[in-house]
C-alpha positions in Angstrom: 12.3 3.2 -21.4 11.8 0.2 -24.1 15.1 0.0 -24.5 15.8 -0.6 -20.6 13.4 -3.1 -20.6 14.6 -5.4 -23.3 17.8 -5.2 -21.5 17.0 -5.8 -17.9 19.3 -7.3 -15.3 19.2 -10.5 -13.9 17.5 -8.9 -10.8 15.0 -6.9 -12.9 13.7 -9.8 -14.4 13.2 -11.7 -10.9 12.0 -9.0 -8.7 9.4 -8.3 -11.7 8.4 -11.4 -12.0 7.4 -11.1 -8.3 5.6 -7.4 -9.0 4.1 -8.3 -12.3 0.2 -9.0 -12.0 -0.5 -7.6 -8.8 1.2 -10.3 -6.8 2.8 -8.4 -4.4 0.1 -6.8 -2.1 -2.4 -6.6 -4.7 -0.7 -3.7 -5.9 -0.5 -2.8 -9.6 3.3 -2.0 -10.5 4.7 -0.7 -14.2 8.7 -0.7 -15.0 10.6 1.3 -16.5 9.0 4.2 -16.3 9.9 7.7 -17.5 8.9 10.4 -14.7 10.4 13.8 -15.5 14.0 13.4 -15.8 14.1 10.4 -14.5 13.4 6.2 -15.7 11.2 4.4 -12.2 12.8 0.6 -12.3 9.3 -0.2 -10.6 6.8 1.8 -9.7 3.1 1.4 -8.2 1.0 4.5 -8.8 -1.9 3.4 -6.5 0.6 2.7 -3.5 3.0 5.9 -4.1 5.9 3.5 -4.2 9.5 3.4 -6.7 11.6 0.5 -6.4 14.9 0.9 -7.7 17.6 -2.1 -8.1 21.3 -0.9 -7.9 24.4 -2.7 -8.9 28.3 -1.5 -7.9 27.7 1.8 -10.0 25.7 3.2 -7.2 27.6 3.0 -4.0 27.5 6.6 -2.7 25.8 8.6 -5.5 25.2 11.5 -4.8 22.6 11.5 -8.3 20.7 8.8 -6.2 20.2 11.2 -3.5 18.6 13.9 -5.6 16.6 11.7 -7.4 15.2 10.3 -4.1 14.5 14.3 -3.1 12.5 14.3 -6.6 10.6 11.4 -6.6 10.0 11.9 -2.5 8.3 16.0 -3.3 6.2 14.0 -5.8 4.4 12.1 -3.0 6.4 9.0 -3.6 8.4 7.0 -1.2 11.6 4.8 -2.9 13.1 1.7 -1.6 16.3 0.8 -3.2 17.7 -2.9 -3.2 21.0 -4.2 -4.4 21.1 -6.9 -7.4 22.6 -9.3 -5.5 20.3 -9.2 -2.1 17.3 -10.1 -5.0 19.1 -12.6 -6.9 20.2 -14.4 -3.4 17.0 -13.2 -1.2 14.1 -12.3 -2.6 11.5 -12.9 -0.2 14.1 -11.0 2.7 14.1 -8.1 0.0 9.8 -8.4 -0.4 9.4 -8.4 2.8 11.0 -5.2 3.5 
């Protein structure tokens, strides 16, 4: 998980700097974050919520899918974004 965060994406590194701190709803959010077999690009304990970005690599992914079912029998609810929506609109994607 250190690894992925020393080499984040473009869109990482905005939409975190958004997250970081509490600034989005007062709500605390970590990233990258293992969880079982899986790394959470965000996640906010408190509000049950994983935010993953996704470039080109995961147009119809079926892995995506199960790792939604996972994270969703955990309690948690995901909303994905792709990197170019943040990079080119990320109050549109905040506000979702």
């Amino acid at each position: 998980a250190r690894g992925l965060s020393a080499s984040s994406t473009d869109a990482e590194r905005r939409l975190w700097g958004a997250l970081r701190n509490r600034r989005f709803l007062a709500f605390k959010f970590r990233r990258q974050v293992p969880m079982g077999p899986y790394v959470a690009d965000f996640i906010s304990f408190q509000g049950k919520l994983l935010i993953e970005l996704d470039g080109s690599q995961h147009a119809d992914s079926h892995r995506d899918a199960a790792r939604d079912a996972w994270f969703a029998a955990k309690g948690y609810r995901t909303l994905r974004f792709w990197n170019p929506d943040v990079l080119k609109n990320l109050n549109g994607v905040l506000e979702n």
